[in-house]
OpenMM code with the backbone's topology and positions (N, CA, C; nanometers):
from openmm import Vec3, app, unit

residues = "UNK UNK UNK UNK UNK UNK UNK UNK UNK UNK UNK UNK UNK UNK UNK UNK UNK UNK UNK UNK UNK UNK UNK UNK UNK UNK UNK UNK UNK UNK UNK UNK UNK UNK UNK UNK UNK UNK UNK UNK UNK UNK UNK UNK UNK UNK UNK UNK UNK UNK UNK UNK UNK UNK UNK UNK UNK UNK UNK UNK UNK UNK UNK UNK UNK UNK UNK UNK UNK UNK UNK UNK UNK UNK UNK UNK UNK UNK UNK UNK UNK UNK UNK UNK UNK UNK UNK UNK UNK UNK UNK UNK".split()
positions = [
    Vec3(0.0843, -0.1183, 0.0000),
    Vec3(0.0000, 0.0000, 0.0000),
    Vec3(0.0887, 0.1245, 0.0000),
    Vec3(0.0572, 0.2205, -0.0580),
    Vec3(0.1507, 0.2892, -0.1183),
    Vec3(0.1013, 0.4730, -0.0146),
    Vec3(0.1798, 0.5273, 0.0115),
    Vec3(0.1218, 0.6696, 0.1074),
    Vec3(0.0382, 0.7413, -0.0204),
    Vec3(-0.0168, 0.8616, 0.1098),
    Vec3(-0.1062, 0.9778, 0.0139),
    Vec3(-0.0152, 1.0348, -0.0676),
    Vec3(0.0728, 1.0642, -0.0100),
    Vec3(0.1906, 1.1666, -0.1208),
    Vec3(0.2330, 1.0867, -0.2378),
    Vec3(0.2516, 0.9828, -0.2268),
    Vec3(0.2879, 0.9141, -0.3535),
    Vec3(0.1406, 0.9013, -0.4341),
    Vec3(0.0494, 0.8470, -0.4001),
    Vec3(-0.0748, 0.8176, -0.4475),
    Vec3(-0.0902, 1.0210, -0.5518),
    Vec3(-0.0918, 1.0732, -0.4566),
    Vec3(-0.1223, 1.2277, -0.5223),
    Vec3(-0.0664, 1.2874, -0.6176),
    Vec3(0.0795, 1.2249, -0.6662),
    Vec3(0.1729, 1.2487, -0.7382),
    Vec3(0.1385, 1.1488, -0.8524),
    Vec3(0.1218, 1.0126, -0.8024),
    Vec3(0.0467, 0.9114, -0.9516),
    Vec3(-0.0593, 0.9871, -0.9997),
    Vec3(-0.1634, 1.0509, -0.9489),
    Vec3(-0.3172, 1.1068, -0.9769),
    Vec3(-0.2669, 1.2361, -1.0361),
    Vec3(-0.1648, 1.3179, -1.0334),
    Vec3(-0.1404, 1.4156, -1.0748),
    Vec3(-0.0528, 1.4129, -1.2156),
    Vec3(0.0246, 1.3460, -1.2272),
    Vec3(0.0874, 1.2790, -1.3959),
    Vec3(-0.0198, 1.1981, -1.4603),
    Vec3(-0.1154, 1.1614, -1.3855),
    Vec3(-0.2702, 1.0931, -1.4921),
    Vec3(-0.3505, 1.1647, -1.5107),
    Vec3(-0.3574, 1.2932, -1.4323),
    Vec3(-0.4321, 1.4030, -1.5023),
    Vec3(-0.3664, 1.4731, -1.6113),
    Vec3(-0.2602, 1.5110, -1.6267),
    Vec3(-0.1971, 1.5411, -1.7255),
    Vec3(-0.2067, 1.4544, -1.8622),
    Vec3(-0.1800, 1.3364, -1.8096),
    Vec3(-0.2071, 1.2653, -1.9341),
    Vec3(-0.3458, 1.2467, -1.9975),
    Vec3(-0.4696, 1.2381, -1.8781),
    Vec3(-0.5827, 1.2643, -1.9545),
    Vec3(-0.5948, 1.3800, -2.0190),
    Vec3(-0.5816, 1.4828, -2.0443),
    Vec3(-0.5984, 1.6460, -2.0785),
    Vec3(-0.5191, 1.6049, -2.1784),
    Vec3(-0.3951, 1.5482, -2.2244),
    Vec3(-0.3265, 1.5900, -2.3656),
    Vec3(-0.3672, 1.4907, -2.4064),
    Vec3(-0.4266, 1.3366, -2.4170),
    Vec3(-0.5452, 1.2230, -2.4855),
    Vec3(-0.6366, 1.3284, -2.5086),
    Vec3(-0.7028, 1.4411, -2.4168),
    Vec3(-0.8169, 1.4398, -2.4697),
    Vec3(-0.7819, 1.5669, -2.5496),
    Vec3(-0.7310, 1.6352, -2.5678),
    Vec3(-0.7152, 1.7469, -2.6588),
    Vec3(-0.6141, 1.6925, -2.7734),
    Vec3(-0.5683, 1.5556, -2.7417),
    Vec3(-0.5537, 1.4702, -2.9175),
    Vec3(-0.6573, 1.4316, -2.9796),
    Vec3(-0.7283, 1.3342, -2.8716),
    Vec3(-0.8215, 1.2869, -2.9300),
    Vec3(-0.9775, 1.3549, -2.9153),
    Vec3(-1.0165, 1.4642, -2.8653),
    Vec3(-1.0980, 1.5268, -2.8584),
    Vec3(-1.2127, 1.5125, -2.7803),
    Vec3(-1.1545, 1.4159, -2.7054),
    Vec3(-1.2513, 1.3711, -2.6009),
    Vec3(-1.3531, 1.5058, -2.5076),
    Vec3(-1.4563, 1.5083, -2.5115),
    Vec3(-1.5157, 1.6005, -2.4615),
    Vec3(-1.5613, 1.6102, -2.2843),
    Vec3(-1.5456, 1.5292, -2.2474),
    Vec3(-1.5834, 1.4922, -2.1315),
    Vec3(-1.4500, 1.4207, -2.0420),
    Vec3(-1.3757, 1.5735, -2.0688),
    Vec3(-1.2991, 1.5972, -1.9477),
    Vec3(-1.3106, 1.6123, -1.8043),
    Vec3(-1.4087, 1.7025, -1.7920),
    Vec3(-1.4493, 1.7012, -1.6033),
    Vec3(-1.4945, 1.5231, -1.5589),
    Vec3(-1.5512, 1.4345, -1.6562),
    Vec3(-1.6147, 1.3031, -1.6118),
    Vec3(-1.4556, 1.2690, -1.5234),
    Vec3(-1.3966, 1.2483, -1.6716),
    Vec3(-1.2804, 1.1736, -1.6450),
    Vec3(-1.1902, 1.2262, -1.5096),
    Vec3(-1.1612, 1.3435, -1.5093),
    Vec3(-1.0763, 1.4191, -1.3960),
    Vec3(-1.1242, 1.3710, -1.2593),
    Vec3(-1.2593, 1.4009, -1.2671),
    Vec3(-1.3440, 1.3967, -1.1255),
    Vec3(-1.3262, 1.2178, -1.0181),
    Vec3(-1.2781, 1.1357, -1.1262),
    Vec3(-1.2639, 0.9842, -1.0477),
    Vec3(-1.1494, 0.9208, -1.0659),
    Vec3(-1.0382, 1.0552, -1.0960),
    Vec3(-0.9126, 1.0146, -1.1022),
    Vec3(-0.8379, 0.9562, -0.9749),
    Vec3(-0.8518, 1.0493, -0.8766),
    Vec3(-0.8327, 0.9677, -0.7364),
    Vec3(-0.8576, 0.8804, -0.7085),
    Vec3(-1.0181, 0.8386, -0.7058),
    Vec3(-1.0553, 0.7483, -0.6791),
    Vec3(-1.0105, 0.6168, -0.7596),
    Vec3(-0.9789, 0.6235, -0.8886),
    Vec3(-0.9054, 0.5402, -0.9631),
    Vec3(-0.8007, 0.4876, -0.8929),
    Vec3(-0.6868, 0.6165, -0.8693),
    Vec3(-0.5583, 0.5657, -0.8251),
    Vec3(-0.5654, 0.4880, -0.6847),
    Vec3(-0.6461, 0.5658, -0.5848),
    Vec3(-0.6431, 0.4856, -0.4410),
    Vec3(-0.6679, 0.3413, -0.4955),
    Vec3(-0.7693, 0.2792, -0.5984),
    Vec3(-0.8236, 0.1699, -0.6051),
    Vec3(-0.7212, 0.0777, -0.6425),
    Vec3(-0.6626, 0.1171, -0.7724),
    Vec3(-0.5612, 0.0334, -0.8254),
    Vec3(-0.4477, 0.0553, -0.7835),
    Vec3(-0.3868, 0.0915, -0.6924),
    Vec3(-0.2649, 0.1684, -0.6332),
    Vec3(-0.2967, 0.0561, -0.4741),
    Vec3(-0.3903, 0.0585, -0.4146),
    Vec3(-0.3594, 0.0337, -0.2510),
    Vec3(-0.4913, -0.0851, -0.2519),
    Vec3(-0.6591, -0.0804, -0.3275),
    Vec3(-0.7309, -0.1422, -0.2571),
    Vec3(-0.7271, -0.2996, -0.3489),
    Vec3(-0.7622, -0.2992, -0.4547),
    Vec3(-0.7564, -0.3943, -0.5992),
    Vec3(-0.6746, -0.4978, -0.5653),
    Vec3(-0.6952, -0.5874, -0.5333),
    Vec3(-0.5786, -0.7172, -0.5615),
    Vec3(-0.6094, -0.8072, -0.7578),
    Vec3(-0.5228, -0.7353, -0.8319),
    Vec3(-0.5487, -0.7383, -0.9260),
    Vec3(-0.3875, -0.7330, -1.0208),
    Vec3(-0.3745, -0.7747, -1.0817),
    Vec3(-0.1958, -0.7756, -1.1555),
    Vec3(-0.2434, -0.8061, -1.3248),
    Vec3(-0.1393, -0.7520, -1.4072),
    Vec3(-0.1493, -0.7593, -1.5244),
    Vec3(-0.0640, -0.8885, -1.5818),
    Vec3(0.0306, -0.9546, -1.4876),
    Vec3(0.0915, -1.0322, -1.5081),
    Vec3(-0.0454, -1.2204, -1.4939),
    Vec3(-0.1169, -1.1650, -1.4134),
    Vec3(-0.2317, -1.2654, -1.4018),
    Vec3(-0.3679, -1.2122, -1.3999),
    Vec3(-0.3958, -1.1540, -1.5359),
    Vec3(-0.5591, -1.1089, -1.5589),
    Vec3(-0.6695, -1.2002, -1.5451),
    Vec3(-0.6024, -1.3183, -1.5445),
    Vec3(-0.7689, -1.4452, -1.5556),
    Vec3(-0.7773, -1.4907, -1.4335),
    Vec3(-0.6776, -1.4773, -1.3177),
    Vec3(-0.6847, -1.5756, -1.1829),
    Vec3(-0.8316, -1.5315, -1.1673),
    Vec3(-0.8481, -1.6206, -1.1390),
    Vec3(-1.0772, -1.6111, -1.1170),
    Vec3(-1.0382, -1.5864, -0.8849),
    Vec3(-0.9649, -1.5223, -0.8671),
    Vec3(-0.9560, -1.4984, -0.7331),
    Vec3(-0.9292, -1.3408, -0.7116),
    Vec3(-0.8991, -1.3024, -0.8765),
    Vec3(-0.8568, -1.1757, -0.8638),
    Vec3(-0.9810, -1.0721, -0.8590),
    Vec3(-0.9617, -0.9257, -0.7796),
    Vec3(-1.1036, -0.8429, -0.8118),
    Vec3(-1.1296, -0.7879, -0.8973),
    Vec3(-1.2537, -0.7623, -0.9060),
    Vec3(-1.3199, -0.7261, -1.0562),
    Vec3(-1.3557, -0.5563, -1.0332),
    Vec3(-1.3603, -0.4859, -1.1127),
    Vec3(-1.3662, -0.3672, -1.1203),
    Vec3(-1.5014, -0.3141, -1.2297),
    Vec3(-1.6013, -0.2443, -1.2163),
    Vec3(-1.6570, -0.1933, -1.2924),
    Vec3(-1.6552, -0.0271, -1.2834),
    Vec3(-1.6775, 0.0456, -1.4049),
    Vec3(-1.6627, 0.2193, -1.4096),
    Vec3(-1.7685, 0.2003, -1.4458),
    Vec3(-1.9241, 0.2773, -1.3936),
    Vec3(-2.0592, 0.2878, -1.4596),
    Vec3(-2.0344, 0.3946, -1.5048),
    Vec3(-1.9472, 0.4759, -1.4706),
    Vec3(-1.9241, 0.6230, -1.5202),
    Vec3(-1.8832, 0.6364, -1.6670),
    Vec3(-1.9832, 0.6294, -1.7419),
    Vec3(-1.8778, 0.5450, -1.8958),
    Vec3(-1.8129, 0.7284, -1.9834),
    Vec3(-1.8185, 0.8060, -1.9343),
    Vec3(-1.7550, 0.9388, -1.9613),
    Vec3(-1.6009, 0.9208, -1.8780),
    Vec3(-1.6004, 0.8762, -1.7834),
    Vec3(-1.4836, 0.8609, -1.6869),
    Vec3(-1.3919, 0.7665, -1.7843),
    Vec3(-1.4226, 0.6929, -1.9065),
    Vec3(-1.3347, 0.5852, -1.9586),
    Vec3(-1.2048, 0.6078, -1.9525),
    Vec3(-1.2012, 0.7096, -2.0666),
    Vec3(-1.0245, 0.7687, -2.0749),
    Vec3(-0.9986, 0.7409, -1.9653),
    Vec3(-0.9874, 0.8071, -1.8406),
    Vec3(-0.9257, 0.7899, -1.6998),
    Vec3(-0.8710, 0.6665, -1.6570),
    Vec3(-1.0088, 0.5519, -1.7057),
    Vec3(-0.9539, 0.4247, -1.6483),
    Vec3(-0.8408, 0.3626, -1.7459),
    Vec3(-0.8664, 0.3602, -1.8776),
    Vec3(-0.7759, 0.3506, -1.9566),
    Vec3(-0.6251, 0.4205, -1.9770),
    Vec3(-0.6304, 0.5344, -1.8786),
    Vec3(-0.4748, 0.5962, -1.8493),
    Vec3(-0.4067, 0.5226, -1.7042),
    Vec3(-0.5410, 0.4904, -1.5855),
    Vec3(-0.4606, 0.3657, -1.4903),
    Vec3(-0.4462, 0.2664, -1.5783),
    Vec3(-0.5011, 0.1994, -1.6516),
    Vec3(-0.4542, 0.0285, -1.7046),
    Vec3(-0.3683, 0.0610, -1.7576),
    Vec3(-0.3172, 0.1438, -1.8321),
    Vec3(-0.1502, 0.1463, -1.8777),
    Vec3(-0.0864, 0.1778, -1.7881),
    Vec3(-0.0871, 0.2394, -1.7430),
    Vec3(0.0026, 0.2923, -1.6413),
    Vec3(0.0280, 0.1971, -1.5292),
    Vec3(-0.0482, 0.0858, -1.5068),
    Vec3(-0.0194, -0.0374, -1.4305),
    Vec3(0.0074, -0.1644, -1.5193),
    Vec3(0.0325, -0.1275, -1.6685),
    Vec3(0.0764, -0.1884, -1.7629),
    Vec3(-0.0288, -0.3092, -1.7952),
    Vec3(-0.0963, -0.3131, -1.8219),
    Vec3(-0.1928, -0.4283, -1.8638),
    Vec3(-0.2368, -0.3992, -2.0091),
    Vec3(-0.1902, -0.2860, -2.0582),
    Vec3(-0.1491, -0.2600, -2.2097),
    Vec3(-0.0697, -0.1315, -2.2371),
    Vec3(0.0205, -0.1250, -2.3173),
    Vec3(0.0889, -0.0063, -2.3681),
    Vec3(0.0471, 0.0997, -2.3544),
    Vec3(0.0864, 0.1755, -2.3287),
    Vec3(0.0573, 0.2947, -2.3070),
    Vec3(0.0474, 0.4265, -2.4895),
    Vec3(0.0958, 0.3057, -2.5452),
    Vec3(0.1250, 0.3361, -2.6901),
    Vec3(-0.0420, 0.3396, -2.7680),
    Vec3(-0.1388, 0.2408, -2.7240),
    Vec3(-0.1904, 0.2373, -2.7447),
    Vec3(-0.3104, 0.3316, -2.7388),
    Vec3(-0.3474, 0.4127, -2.6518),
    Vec3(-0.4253, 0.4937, -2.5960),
    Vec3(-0.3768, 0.6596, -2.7313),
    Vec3(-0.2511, 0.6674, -2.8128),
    Vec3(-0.2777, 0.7651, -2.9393),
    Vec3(-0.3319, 0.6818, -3.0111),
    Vec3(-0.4079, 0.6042, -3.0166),
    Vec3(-0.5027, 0.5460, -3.1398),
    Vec3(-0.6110, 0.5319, -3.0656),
    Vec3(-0.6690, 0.6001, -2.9554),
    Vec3(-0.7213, 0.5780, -2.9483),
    Vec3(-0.8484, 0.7018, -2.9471),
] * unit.nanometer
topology = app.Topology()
chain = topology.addChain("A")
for resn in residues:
    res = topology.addResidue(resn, chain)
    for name in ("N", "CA", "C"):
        topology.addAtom(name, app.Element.getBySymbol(name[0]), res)
């Protein structure tokens, strides 16, 4: 489990990165995404027992975003905890 200061500093380089995705890709629904960025990072950062190295263990937790404006966001944690390139997200 990782402190607030570190956690605030991950949430703060993923806001950045959402804002230049979305002014590439034109994503309009910036405030969605910004607004559950924290909450993103605390999740996959300290609460989630979840790894990219074992996506199918059927023991691992499951995560849903109903917030479907919030996407980008979640898609800047899954790279960023590497469960796909980060390369991927300019095509997207």
């Amino acid at each position: 489990m990782l402190n607030l200061p570190h956690l605030k500093k991950i949430a703060c380089v993923l806001r950045g990165r959402v804002i230049k995705n979305s002014m590439i890709s034109g994503t309009p629904h910036l405030g969605s995404c910004l607004s559950c960025l924290d909450i993103l990072v605390a999740l996959y950062w300290s609460v989630l027992h979840i790894s990219p190295a074992c996506p199918n263990d059927m023991k691992r937790d499951r995560f849903i975003l109903s917030k479907g404006h919030g996407a980008p966001a979640l898609f800047q944690v899954l790279a960023m905890k590497s469960f796909f390139p980060e390369s991927w997200l300019e095509k997207y």
